[in-house]
C-alpha positions in Angstrom: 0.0 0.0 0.0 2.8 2.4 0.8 4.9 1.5 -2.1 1.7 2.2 -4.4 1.4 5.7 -2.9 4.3 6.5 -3.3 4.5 5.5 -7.0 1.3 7.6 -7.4 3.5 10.5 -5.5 6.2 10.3 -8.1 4.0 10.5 -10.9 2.0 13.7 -9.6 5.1 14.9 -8.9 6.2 14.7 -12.6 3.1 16.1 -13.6 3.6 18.7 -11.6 7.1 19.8 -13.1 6.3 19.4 -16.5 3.2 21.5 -16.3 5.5 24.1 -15.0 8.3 23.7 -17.6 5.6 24.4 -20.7 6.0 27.7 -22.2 3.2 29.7 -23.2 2.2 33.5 -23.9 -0.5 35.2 -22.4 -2.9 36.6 -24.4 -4.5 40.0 -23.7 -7.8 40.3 -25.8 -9.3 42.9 -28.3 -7.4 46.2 -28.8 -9.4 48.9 -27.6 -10.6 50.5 -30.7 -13.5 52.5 -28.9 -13.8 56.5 -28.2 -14.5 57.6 -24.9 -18.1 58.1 -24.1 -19.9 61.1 -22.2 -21.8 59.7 -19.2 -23.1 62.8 -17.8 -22.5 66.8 -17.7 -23.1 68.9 -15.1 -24.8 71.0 -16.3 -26.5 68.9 -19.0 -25.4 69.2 -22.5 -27.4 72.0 -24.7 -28.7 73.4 -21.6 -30.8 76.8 -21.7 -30.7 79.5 -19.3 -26.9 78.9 -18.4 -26.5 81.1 -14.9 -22.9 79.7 -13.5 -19.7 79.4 -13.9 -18.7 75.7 -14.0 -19.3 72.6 -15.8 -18.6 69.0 -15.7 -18.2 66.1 -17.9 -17.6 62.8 -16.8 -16.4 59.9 -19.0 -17.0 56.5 -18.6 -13.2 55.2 -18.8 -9.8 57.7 -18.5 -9.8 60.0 -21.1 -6.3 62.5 -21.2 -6.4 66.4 -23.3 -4.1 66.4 -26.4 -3.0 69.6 -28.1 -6.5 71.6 -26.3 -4.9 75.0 -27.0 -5.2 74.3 -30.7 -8.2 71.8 -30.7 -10.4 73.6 -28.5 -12.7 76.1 -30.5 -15.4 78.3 -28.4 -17.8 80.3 -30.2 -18.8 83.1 -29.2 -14.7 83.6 -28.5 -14.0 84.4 -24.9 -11.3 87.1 -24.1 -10.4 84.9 -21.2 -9.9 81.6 -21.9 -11.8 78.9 -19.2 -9.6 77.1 -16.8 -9.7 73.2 -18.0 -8.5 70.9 -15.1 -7.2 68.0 -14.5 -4.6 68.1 -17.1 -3.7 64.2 -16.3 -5.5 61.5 -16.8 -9.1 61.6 -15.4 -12.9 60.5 -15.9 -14.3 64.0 -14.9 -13.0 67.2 -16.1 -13.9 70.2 -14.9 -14.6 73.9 -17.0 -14.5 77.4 -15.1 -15.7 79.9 -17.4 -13.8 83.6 -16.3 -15.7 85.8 -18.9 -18.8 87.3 -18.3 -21.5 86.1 -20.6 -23.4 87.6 -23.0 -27.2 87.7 -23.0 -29.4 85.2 -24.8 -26.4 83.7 -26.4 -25.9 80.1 -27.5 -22.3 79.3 -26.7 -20.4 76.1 -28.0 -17.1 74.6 -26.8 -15.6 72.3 -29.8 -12.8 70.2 -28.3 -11.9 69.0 -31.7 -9.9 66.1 -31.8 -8.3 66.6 -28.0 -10.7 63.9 -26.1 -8.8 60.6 -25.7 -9.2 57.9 -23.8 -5.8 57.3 -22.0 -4.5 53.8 -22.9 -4.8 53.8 -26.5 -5.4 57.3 -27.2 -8.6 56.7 -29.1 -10.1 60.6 -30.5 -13.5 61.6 -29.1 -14.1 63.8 -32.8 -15.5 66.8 -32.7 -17.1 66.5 -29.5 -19.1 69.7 -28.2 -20.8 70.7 -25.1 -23.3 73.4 -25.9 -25.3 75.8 -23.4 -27.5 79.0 -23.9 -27.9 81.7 -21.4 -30.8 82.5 -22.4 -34.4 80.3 -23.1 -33.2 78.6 -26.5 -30.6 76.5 -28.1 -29.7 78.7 -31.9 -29.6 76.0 -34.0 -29.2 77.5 -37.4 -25.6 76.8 -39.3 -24.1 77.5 -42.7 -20.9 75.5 -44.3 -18.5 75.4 -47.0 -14.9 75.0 -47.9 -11.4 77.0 -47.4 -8.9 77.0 -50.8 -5.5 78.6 -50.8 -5.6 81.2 -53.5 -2.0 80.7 -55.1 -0.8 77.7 -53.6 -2.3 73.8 -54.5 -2.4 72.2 -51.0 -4.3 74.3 -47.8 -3.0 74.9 -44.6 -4.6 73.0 -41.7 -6.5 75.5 -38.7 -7.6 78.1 -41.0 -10.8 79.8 -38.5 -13.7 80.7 -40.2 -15.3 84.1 -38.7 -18.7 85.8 -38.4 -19.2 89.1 -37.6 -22.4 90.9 -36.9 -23.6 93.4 -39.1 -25.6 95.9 -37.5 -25.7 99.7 -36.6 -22.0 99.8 -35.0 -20.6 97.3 -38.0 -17.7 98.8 -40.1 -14.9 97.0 -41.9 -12.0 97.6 -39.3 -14.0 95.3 -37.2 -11.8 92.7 -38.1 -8.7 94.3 -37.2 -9.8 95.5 -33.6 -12.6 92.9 -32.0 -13.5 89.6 -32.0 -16.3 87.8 -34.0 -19.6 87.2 -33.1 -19.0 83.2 -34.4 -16.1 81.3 -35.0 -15.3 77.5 -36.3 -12.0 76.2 -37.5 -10.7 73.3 -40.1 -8.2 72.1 -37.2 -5.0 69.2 -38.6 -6.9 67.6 -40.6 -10.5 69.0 -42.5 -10.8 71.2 -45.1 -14.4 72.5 -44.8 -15.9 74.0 -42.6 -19.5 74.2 -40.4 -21.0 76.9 -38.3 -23.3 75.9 -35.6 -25.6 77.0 -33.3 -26.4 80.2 -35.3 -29.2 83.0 -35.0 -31.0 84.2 -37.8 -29.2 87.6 -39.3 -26.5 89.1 -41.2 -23.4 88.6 -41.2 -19.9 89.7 -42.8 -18.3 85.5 -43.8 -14.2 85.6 -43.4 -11.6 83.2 -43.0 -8.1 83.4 -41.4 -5.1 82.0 -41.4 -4.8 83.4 -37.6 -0.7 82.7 -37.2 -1.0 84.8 -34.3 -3.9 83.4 -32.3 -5.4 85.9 -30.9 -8.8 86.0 -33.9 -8.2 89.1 -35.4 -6.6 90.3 -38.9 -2.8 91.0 -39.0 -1.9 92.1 -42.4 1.8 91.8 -42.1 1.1 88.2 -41.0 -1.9 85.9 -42.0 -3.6 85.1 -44.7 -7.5 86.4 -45.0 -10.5 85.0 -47.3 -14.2 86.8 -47.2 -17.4 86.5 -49.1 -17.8 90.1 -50.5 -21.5 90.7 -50.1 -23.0 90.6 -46.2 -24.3 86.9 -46.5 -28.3 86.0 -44.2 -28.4 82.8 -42.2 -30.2 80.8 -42.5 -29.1 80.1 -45.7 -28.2 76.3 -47.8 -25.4 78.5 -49.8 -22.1 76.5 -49.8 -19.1 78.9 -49.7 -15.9 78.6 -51.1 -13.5 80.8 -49.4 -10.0 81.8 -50.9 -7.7 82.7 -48.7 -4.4 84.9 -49.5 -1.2 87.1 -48.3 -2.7 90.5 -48.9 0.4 92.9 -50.2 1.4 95.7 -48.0 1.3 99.0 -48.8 4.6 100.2 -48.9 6.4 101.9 -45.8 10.2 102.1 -45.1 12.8 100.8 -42.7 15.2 103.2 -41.5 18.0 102.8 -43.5 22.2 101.6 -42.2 25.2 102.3 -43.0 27.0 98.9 -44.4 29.9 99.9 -46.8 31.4 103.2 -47.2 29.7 104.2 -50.0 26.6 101.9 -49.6 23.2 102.4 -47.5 20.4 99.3 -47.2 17.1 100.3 -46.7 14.3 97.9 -45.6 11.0 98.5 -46.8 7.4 96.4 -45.9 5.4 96.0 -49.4 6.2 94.3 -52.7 8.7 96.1 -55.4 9.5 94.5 -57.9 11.3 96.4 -60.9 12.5 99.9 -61.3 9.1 101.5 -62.1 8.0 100.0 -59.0 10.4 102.2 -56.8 9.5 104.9 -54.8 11.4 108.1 -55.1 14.4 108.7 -53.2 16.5 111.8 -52.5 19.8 112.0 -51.0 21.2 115.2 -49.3 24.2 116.4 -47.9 22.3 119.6 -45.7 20.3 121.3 -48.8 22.6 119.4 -52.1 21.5 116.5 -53.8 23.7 113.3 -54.2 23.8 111.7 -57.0 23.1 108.0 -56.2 21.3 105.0 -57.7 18.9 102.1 -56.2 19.3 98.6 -56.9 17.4 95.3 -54.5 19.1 93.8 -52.2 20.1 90.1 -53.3 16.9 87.5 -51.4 15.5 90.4 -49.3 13.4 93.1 -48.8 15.4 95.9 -48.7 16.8 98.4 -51.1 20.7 99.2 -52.0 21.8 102.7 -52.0 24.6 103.4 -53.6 26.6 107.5 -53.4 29.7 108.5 -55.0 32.2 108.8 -51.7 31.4 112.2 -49.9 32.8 113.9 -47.1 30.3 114.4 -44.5 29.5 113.5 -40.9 25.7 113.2 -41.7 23.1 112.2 -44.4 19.0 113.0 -45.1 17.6 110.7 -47.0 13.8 111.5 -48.3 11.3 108.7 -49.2 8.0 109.1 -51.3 6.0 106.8 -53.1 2.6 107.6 -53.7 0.2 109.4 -50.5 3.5 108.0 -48.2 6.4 110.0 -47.1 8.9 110.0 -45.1 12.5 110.7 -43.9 15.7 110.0 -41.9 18.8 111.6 -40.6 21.6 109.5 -40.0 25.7 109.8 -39.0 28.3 108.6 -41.8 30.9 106.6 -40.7 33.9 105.7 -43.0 34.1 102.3 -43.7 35.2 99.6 -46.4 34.1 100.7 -49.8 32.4 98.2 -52.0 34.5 96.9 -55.0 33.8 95.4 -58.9 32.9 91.8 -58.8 31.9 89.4 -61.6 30.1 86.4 -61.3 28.7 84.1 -63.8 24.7 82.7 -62.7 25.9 79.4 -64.3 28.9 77.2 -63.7 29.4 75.3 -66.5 25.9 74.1 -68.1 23.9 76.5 -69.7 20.6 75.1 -70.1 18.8 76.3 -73.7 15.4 77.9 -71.8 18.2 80.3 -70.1 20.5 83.2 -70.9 23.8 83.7 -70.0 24.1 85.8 -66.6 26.6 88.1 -65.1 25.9 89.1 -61.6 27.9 92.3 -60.5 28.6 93.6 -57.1 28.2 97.2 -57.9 25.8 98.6 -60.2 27.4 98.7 -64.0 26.4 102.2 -65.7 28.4 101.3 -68.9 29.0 97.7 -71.1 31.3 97.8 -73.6 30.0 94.9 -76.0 33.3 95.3 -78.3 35.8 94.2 -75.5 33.9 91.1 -75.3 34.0 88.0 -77.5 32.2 85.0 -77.5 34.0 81.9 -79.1 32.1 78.2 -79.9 34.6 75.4 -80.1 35.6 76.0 -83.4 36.8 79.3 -82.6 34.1 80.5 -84.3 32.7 84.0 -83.1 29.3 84.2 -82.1 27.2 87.5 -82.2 25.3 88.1 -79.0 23.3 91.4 -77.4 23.7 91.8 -73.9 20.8 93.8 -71.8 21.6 94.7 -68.1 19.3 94.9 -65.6 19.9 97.7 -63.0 17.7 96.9 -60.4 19.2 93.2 -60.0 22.4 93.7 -61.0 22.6 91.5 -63.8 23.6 91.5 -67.0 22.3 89.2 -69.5 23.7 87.9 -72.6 21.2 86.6 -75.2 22.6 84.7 -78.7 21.6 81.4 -80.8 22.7 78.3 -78.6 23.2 75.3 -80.3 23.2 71.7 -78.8 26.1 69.7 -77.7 28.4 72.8 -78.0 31.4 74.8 -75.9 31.4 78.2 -75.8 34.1 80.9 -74.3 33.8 84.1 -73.3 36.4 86.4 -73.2 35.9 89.5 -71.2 38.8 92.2 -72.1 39.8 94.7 -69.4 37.8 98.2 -69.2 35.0 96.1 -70.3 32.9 97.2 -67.6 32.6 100.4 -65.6 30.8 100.2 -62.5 28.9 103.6 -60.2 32.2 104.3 -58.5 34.2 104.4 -62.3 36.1 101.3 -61.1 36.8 98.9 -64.1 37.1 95.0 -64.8 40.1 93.0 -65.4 40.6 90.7 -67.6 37.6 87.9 -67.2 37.3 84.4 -68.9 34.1 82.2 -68.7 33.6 78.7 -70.2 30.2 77.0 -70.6 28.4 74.3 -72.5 25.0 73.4 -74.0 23.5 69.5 -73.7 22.1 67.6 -76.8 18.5 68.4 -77.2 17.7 64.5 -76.5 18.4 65.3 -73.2 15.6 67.6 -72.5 11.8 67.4 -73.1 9.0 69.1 -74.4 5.6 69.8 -73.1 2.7 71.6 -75.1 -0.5 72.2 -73.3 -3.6 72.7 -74.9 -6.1 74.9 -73.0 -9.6 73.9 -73.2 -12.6 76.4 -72.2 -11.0 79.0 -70.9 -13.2 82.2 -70.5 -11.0 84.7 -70.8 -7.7 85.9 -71.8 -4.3 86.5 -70.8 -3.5 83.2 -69.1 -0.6 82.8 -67.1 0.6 79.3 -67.7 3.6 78.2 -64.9 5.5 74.9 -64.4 6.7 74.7 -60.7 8.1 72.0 -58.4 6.7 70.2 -55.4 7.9 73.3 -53.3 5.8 76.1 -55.2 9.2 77.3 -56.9 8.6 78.5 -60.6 10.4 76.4 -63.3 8.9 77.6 -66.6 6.3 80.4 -67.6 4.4 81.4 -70.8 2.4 84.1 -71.2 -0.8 84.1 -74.1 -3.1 86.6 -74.7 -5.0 84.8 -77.3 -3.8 81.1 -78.4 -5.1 78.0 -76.5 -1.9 76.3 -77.0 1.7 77.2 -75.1 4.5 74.7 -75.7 7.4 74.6 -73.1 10.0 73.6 -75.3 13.6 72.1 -73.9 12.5 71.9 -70.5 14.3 69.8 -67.7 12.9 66.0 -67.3 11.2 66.3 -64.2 7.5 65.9 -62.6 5.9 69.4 -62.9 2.9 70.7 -61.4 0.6 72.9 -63.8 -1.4 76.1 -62.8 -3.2 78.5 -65.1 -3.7 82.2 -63.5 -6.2 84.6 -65.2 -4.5 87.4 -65.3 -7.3 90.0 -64.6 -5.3 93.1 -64.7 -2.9 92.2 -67.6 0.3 93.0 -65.4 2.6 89.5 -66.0 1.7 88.5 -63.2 -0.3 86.8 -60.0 -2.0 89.5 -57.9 -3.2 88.7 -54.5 -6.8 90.2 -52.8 -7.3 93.0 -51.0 -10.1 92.9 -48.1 -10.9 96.9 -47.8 -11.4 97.0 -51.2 -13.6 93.7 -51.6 -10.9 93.0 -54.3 -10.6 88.9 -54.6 -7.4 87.3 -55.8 -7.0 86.5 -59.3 -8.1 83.1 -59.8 -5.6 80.0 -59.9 -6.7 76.9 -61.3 -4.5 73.6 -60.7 -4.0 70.9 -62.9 -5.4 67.4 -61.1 -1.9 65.7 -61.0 1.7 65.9 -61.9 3.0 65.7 -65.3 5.9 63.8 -65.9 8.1 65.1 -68.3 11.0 62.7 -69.5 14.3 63.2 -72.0 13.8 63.1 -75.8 10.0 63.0 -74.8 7.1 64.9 -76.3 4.0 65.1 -73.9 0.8 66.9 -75.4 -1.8 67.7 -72.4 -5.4 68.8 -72.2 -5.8 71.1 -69.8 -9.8 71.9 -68.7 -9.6 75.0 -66.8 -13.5 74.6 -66.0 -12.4 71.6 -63.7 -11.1 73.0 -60.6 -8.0 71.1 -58.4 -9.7 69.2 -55.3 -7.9 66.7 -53.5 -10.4 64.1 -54.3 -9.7 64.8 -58.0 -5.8 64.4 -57.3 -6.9 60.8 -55.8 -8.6 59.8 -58.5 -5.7 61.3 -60.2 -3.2 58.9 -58.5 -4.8 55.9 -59.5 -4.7 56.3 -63.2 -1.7 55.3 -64.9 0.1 58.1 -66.9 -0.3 57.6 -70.9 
């Protein structure tokens, strides 16, 4: 009997060890894929006749606050934002409101996408808690969608404003006060709703608000706006364009940073000579002779004066209704010498010219001191044209393919402001065979009006190409770079050459920009023909769709 238990011991015993020895993993169900859920508020949600000061939500798991400086949108705005506590992880959060509330007033408080629950940081979207103070919930909305003017892609939190329109209403209001309703696209939407409305009129803005604080800053954000005072309740749809509006032009005080050499900032855009304002130099009551050239990637003027011996200088600014001037001490420093530089090192591509950048502005170009030789020794005739405001002289002659050029560049040459001259200069350069570059003709279909603006930029924005047509349907970039290009069409309202932003006192809207719905792809020895519809406006659904079709 005792030998049996024992043999029934031994085996448990094994039993035993084996069943600890067995590896295994432990397995810890479903990831949590669910949102937090609102179990009750204190007061209750959409609640009317709204006397305190607090409120309450309670969750039904821990929920933590992401990014709720930039998620959290409350409309009407309060000039003091509410104190939102416990910032760690909690099932009840608690509101104080420190402003004093306004009247009959539906108020909403859009936590956006900053409700999470705390272990797997599942989004609570667009939750709201809504309250009136006075006997009714406005429930009236409008909608619509935000588009960057100029550029293809928009910016994420772009606000969308109302402002009431009434007896005190004038258009500086969105410089100085805050609006009566405000919504915003937040990270990641690029429509927009209002909510909780009542029934009146309204001026309809949007803002790229980089400084927070919901109210226009010209020298910073971007601003779109519906022109005529739009009614809710309306079922209009709104497209707002947003843009940088251009500043009028005001100047920096100018320094001293060469000898013979002042830089003057300005704010506004300038962007050739006929663009400048009008500048005088004085020593006391003379005049100094002088010229102004731009400042290389800046904004800010060069101006340059022969050397003078004074101990002070007035400079007088004018440019339109503005005026201005300064007074400021001359110290001697370095002059400014006669540099040459060549734009290209070594390939010249065939959509470009020659370029000569100089250091000080040229005021005379001696073409017969300079020859231009193709391997062969051959001369080649040329015609240069020099552009004082950039410094920059170009060079313009018949390139052929696959060839090496020299330019010789005898002394005297060149004479710069200050009557300094050149030395002897030598530059070498070459052209590529034609097969290495592509071309691209695009055929514009139903456009309503005319000139176009046709451009060719990179994934950046940066300009690669341009054509101008007043009249034809078809512009052909020939001997462009292989590359993937994006294609925009501008209607060139005004007929200045360029893109022209909006202007909100003046109700003027940008000039319109139309994109084309995906990139081209441009190879060597390659010529691409491309319809371009400029009634089919870029979406980003259309450059999905876009993405899945082959190229032909």
């Amino acid at each position: 009997m005792l030998k049996n238990n024992l043999k029934y011991t031994f085996f448990l015993f094994l039993i035993i060890l084996a069943s600890c020895a067995k590896r295994g993993t432990i397995t810890g169900g479903l990831k949590d894929t669910i949102a937090p859920i609102l179990k009750v508020s204190f007061p209750k949600n959409f609640s009317t006749n709204f006397t305190g000061n607090k409120i309450q939500l309670v969750f039904d798991e821990n929920i933590k606050l992401k990014n709720l400086n930039k998620q959290l949108i409350i409309s009407p705005p309060m000039k003091n934002e509410p104190l939102i506590i416990p910032t760690t992880p909690t099932k009840t959060i608690t509101i104080t409101l420190k402003d004093t509330l306004q009247p009959n007033t539906t108020y909403s408080l859009n936590f956006g996408q900053s409700i999470a629950d705390n272990n797997e940081e599942n989004p609570l979207n667009q939750f709201k808690y809504v309250f009136s103070t006075g006997a009714t919930i406005d429930s009236l909305q409008l909608g619509g969608t935000i588009k960057i003017a100029l550029d293809k892609e928009v910016e994420s939190f772009v606000s969308v404003m109302l402002y009431d329109v009434n007896d005190k209403f004038n258009d500086s209001v969105i410089y100085k006060q805050n609006p009566r309703y405000i919504t915003n696209t937040l990270d990641s939407l690029k429509s927009f709703k209002l909510e909780n409305l009542k029934a009146g009129k309204y001026l309809l803005v949007a803002l790229k608000d980089y400084n927070n604080n919901n109210k226009f800053d010209p020298k910073k954000d971007k601003i779109g706006f519906v022109k005529e005072f739009i009614s809710v309740p309306n079922d209009t749809l709104y497209k707002l364009e947003i843009f940088k509006e251009e500043l009028p032009f005001k100047a920096i005080k100018p320094v001293q940073a060469a000898g013979n050499k002042l830089i003057m900032g300005y704010e506004g855009t300038l962007n050739n000579l006929k663009d400048l304002p009008k500048i005088t130099l004085k020593d006391n009551t003379t005049e100094i002779n002088h010229l102004v050239t731009k400042f290389p990637k800046k904004d800010s003027l060069q101006i340059w004066y022969k050397p003078i011996k004074t101990d002070s200088l007035k400079l007088f600014v004018k440019k339109d209704k503005y005026e201005t001037k300064f007074s400021f001490k001359i110290k001697d420093q370095k002059k400014d010498t006669l540099n040459i530089t060549p734009l290209q090192m070594g390939d010249l591509k065939f959509r470009e010219q020659f370029t000569l950048e100089t250091s000080t502005p040229l005021i005379n170009i001696a073409n017969e001191k300079i020859t231009l030789l193709d391997k062969n020794k051959k001369s080649i005739p040329f015609k240069t044209e020099y552009d004082e405001y950039n410094q920059r002289l170009y060079f313009d002659f018949k390139k052929e393919p696959s060839e090496n050029y020299v330019m010789t560049v005898l002394p005297e040459a060149f004479t710069d402001f200050f009557e300094k001259k050149n030395d002897t200069l030598m530059y070498k350069f070459s052209t590529r065979n034609t097969s290495e570059y592509g071309n691209l003709s695009i055929n514009l279909q139903k456009a309503k009006s005319f000139p176009v603006l046709i451009e060719l930029t990179n994934a950046k924005g940066d300009v690669l190409a341009s054509e101008y047509t007043t009249e034809n349907s078809t512009v052909n970039f020939n001997l462009i770079e292989p590359a993937q290009y994006t294609l925009r069409a501008t209607y060139d309202s005004n007929k200045n050459g360029k893109w022209d932003p909006g202007d909100f006192l003046n109700k003027l809207q940008a000039e319109e920009v139309i994109y084309f719905s995906k990139e081209i792809d441009v190879r060597a020895n390659w010529d691409v023909n491309q319809l371009f519809d400029l009634s089919i406006p870029y979406t980003p659904e259309i450059k999905k769709k876009a993405a899945n079709k082959k190229q032909p």
